[in-house]
N, CA, C and O of each residue as an XYZ file, in Angstrom:
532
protein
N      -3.078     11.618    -40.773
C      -4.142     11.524    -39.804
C      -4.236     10.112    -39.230
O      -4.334      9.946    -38.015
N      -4.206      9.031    -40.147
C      -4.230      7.561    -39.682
C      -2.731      7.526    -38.570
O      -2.741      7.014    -37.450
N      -1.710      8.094    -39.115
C      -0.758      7.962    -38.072
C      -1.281      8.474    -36.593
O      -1.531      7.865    -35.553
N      -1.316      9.377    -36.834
C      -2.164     10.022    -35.231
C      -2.989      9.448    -34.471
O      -2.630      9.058    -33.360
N      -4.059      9.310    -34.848
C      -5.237      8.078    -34.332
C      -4.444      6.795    -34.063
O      -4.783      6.283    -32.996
N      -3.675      6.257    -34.591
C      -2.629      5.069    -34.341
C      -1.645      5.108    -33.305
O      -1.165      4.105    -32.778
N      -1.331      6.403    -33.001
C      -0.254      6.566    -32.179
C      -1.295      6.962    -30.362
O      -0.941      6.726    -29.207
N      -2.081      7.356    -30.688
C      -3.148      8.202    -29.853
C      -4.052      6.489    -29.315
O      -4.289      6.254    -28.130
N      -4.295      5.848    -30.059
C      -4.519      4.520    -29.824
C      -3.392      3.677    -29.111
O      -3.394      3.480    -27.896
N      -2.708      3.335    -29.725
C      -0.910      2.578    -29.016
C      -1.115      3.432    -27.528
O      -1.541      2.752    -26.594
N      -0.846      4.812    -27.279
C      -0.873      5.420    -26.309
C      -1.982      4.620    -25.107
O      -1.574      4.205    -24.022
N      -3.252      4.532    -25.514
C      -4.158      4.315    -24.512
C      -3.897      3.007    -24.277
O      -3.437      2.723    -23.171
N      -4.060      2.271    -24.954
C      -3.201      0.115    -24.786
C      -2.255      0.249    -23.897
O      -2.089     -0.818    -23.307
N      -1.613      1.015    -23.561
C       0.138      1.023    -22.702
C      -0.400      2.209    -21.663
O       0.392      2.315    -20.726
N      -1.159      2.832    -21.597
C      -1.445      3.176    -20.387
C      -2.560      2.588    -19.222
O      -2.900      3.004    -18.115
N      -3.062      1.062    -20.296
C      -4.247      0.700    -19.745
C      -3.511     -0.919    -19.276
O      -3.981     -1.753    -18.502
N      -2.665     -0.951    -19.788
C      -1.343     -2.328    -19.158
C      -2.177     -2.635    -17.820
O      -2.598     -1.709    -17.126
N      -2.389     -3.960    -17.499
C      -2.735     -4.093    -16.018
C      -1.605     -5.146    -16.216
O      -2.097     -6.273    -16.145
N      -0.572     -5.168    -16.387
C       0.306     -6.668    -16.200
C       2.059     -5.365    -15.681
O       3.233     -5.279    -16.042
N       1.200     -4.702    -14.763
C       2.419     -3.984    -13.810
C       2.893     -4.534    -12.832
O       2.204     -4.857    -11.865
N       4.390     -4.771    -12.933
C       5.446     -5.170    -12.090
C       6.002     -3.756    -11.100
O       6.237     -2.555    -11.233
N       6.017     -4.867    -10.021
C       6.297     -3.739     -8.795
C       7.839     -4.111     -8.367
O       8.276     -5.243     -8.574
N       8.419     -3.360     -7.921
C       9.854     -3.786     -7.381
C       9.784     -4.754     -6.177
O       8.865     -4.178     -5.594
N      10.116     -5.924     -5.285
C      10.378     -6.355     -4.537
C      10.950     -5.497     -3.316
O      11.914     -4.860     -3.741
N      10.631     -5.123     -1.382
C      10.841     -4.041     -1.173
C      11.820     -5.067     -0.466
O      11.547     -6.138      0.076
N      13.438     -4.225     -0.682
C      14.744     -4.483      0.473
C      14.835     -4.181      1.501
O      15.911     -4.209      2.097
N      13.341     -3.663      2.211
C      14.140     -3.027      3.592
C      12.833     -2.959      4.015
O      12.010     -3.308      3.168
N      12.316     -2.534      5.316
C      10.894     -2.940      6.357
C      10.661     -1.238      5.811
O       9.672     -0.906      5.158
N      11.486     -0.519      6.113
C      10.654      1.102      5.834
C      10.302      1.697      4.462
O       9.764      2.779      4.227
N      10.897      0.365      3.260
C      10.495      0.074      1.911
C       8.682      0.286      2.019
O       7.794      1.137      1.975
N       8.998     -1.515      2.228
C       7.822     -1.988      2.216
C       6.072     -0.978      2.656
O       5.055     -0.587      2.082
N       6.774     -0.980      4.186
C       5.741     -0.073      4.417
C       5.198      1.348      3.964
O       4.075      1.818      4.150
N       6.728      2.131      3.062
C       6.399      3.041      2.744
C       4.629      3.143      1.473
O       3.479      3.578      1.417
N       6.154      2.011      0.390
C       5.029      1.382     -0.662
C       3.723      1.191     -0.803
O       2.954      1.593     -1.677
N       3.422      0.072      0.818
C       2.226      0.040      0.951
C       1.391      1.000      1.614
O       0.214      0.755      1.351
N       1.513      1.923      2.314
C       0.786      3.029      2.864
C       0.913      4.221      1.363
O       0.094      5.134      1.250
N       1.355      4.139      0.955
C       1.336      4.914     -0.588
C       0.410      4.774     -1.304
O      -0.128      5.642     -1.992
N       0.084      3.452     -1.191
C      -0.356      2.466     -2.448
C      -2.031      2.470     -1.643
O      -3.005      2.753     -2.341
N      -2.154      2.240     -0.625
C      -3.279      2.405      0.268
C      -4.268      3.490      0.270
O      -5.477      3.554      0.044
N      -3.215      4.445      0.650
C      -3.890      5.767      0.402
C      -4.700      6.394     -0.953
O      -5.757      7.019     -1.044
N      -3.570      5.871     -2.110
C      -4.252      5.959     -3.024
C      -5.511      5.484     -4.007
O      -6.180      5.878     -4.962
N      -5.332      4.145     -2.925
C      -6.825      3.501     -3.777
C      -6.380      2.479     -4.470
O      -7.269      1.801     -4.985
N      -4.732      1.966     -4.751
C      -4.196      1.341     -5.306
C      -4.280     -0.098     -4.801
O      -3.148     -0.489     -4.517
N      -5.025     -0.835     -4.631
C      -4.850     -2.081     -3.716
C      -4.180     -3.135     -4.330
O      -3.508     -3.938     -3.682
N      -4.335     -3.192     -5.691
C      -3.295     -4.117     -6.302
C      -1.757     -4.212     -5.710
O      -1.160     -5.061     -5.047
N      -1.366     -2.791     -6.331
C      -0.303     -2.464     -5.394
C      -0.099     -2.967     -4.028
O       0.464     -4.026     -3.752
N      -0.587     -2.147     -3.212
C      -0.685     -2.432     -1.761
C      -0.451     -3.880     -1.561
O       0.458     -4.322     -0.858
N      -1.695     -4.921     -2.501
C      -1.788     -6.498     -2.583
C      -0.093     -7.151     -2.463
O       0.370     -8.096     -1.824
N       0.490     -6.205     -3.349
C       1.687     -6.941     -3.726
C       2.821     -6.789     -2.309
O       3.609     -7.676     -1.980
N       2.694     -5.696     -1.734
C       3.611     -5.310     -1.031
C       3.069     -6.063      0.903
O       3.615     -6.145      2.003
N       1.928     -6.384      0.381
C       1.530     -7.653      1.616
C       1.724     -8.776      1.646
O       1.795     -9.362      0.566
N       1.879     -9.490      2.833
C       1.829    -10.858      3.373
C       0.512    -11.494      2.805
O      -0.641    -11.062      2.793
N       1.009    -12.551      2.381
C      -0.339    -12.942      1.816
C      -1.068    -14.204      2.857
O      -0.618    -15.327      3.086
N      -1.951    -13.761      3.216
C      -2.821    -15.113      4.370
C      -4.338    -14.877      4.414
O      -4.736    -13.725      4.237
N      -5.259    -15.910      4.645
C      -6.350    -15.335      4.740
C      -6.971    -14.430      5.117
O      -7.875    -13.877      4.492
N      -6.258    -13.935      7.043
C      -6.941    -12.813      7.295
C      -6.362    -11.610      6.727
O      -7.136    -10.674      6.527
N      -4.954    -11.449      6.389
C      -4.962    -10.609      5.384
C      -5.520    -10.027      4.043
O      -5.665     -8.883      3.612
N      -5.760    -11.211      3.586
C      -6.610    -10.928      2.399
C      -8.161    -10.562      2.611
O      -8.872    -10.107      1.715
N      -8.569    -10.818      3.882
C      -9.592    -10.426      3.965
C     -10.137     -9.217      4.474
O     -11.281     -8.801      4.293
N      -8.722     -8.399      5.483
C      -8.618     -7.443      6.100
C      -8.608     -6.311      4.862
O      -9.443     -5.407      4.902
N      -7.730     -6.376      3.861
C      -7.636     -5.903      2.410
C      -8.551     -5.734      2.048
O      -8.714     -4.516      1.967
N      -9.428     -6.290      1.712
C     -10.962     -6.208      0.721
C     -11.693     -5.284      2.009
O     -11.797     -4.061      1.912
N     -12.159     -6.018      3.169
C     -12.599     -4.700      3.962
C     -12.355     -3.451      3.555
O     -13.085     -2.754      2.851
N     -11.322     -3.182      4.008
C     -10.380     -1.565      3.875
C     -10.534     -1.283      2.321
O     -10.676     -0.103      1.998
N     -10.521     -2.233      1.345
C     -10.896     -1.744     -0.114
C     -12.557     -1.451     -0.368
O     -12.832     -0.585     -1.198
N     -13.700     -2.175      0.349
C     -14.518     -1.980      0.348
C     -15.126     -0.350      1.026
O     -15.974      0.431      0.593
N     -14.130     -0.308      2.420
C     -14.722      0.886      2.886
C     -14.266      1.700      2.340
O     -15.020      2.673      2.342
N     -12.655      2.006      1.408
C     -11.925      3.073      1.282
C     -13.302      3.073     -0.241
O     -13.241      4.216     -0.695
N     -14.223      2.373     -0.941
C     -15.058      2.898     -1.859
C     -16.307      3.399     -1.477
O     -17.252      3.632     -2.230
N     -16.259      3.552     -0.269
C     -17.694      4.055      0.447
C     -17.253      5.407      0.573
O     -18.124      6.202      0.929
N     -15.802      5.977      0.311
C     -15.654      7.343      0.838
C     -16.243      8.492     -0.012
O     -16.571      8.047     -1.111
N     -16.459      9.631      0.094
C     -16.477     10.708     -1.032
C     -15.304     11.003     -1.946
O     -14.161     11.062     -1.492
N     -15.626     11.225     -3.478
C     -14.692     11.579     -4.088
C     -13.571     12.537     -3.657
O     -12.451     12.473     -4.166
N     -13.997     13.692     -2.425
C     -13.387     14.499     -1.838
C     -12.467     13.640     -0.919
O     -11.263     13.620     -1.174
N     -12.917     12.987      0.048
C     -12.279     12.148      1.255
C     -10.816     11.748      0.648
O      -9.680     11.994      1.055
N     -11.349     10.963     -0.604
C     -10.693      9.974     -1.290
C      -9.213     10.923     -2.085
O      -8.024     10.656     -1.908
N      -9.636     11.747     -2.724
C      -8.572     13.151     -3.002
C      -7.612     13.312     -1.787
O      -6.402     13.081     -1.793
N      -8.292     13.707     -0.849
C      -7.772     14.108      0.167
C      -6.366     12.953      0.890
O      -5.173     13.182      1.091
N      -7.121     11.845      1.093
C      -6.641     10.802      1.807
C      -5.230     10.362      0.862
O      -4.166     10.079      1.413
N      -5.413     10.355     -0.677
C      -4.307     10.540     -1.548
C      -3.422     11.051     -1.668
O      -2.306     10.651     -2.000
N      -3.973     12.504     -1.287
C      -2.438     13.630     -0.917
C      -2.039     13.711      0.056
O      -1.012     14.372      0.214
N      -2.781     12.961      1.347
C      -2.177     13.602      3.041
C      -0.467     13.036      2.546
O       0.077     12.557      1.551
N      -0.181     13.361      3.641
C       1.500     13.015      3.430
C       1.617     12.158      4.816
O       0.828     12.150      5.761
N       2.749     11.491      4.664
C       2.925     10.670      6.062
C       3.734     11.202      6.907
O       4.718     11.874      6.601
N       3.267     10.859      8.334
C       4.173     12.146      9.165
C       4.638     11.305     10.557
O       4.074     10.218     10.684
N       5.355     11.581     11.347
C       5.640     11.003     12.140
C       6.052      9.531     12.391
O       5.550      8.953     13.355
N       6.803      8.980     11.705
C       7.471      8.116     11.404
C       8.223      7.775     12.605
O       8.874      8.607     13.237
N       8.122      6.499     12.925
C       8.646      5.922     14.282
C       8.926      4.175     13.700
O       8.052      3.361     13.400
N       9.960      4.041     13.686
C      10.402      2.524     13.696
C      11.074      1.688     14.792
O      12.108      2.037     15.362
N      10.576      0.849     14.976
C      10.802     -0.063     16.244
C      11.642     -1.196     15.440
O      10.867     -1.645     14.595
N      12.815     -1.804     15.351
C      13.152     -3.267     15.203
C      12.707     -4.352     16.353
O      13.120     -4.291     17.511
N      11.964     -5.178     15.948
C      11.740     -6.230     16.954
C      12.913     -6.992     16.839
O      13.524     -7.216     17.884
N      13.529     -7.616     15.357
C      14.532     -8.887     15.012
C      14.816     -8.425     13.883
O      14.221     -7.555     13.247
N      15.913     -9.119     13.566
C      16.348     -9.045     11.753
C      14.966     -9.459     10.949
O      14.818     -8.764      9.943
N      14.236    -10.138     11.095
C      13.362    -10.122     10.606
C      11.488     -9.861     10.648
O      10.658    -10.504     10.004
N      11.259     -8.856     11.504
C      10.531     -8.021     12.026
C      10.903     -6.661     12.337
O      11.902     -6.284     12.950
N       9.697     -5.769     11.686
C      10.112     -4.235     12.278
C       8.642     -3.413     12.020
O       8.117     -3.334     10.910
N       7.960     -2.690     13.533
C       7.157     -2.269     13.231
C       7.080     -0.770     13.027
O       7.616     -0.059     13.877
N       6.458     -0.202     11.971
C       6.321      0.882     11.586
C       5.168      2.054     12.280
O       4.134      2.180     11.624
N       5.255      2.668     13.198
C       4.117      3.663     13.636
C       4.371      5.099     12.280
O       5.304      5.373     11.525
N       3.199      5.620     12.494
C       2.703      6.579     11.970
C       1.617      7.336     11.978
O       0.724      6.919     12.715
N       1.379      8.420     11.334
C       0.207      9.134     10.936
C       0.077      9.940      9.814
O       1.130     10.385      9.357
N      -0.928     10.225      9.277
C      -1.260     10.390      8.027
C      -1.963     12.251      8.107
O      -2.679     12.811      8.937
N      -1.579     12.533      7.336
C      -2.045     14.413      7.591
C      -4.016     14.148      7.489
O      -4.678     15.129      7.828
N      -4.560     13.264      7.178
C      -5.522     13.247      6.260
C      -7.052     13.403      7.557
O      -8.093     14.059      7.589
N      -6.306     12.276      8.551
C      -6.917     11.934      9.989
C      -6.132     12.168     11.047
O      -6.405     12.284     12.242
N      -5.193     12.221     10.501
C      -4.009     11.945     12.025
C      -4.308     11.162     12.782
O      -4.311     11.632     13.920
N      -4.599     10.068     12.728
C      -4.803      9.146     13.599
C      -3.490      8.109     13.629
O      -2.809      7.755     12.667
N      -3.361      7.765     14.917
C      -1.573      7.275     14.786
C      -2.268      5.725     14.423
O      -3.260      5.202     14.931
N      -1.222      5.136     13.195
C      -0.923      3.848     13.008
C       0.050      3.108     12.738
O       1.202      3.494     12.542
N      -0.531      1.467     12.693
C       1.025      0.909     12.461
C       1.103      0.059     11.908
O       0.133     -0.697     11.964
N       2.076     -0.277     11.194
C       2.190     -1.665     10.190
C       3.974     -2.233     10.681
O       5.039     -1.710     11.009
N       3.360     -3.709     10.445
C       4.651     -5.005     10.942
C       4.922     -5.065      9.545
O       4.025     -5.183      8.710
N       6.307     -4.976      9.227
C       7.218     -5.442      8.157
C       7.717     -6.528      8.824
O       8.380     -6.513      9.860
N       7.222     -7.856      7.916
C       8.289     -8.989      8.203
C       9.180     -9.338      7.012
O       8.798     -8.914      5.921
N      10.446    -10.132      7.062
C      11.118    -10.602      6.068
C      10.952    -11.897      5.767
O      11.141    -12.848      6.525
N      10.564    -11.923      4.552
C      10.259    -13.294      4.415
C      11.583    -13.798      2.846
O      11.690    -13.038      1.884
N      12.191    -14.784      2.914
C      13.187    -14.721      1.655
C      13.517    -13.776      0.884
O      13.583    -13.664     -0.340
N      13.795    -12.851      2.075
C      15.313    -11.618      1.223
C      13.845    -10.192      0.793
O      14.174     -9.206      0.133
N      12.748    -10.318      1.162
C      11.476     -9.389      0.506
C      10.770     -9.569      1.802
O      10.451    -10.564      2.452
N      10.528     -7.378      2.091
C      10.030     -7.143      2.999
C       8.604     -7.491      2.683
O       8.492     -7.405      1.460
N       7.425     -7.857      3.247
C       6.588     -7.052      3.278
C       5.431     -7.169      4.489
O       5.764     -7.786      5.501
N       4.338     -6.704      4.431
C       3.484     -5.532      5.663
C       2.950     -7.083      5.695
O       2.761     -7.872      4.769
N       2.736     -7.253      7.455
C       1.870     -8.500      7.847
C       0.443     -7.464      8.476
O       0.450     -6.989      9.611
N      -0.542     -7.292      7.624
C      -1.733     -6.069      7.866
C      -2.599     -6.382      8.938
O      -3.412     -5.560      9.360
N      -2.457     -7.703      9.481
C      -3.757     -8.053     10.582
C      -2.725     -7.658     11.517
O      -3.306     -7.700     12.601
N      -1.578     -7.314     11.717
C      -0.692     -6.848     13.023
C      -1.539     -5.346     13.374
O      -1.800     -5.061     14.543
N      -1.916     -4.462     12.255
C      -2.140     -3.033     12.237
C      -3.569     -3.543     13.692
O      -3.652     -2.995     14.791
N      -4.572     -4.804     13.127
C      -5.559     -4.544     13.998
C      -5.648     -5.092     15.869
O      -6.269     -4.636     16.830
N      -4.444     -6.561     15.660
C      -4.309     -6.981     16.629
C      -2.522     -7.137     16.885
O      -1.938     -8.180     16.592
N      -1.919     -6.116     17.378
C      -0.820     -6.189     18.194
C      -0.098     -6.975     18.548
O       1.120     -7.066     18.402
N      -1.331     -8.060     19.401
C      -0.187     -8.978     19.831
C       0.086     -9.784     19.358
O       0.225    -10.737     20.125
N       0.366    -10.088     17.900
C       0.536    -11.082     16.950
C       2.482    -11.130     16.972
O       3.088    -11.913     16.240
């Protein structure tokens, strides 16, 4: 019985790990996949990792983390499983590429800038609100 409770214990410690390593993304339709994955789900750590890191990014982040906790437990289900649809990639440069899309959840078309920054894609998120960046 002590084995069990021990093993049933070990179990919950290693599923409660917050010191998760994410892969580095090789490619702009990586990145963005990752982070619209990671978004949807509520995952912002994630998401965190697979962004450009700058102030208004980081601040655009907490927004969108703040509102995505204002949603209903339903919304929030929902917005988790939509699937991504309509996939459109633009290359600007070898090191820019913007990603359009839409999400089953809203369908509302969006978009995220993959830039390359030392050999690792990832999402520059204040592009999604202002374009002409």
């Amino acid at each position: 019985m002590k084995i069990f409770f021990s093993l049933i214990a070990f179990l919950l410690l290693a599923c409660n790990n917050s010191s998760i390593t994410y892969l580095p993304a090789t490619r702009p339709l990586e990145a963005a996949r990752e982070f619209i994955e990671a978004f949807k789900a509520g995952k912002f750590e994630k998401a965190s990792f697979y962004m450009l890191h700058d102030k208004e990014n980081d601040k655009l982040l907490k927004e969108a983390k703040d509102k995505y906790y204002q949603f209903t437990k339903k919304d929030k289900r929902l917005l988790s499983e939509a699937s991504i649809q309509n996939v459109t990639i633009e290359t600007i440069s070898t090191t820019e590429t913007i990603i359009y899309y839409n999400n089953s959840f809203d369908k509302e078309r969006r978009k995220v800038k993959a830039v390359n920054q030392n050999n690792t894609w990832l999402i520059d998120f204040k592009y999604t609100f202002n374009p002409n960046l």
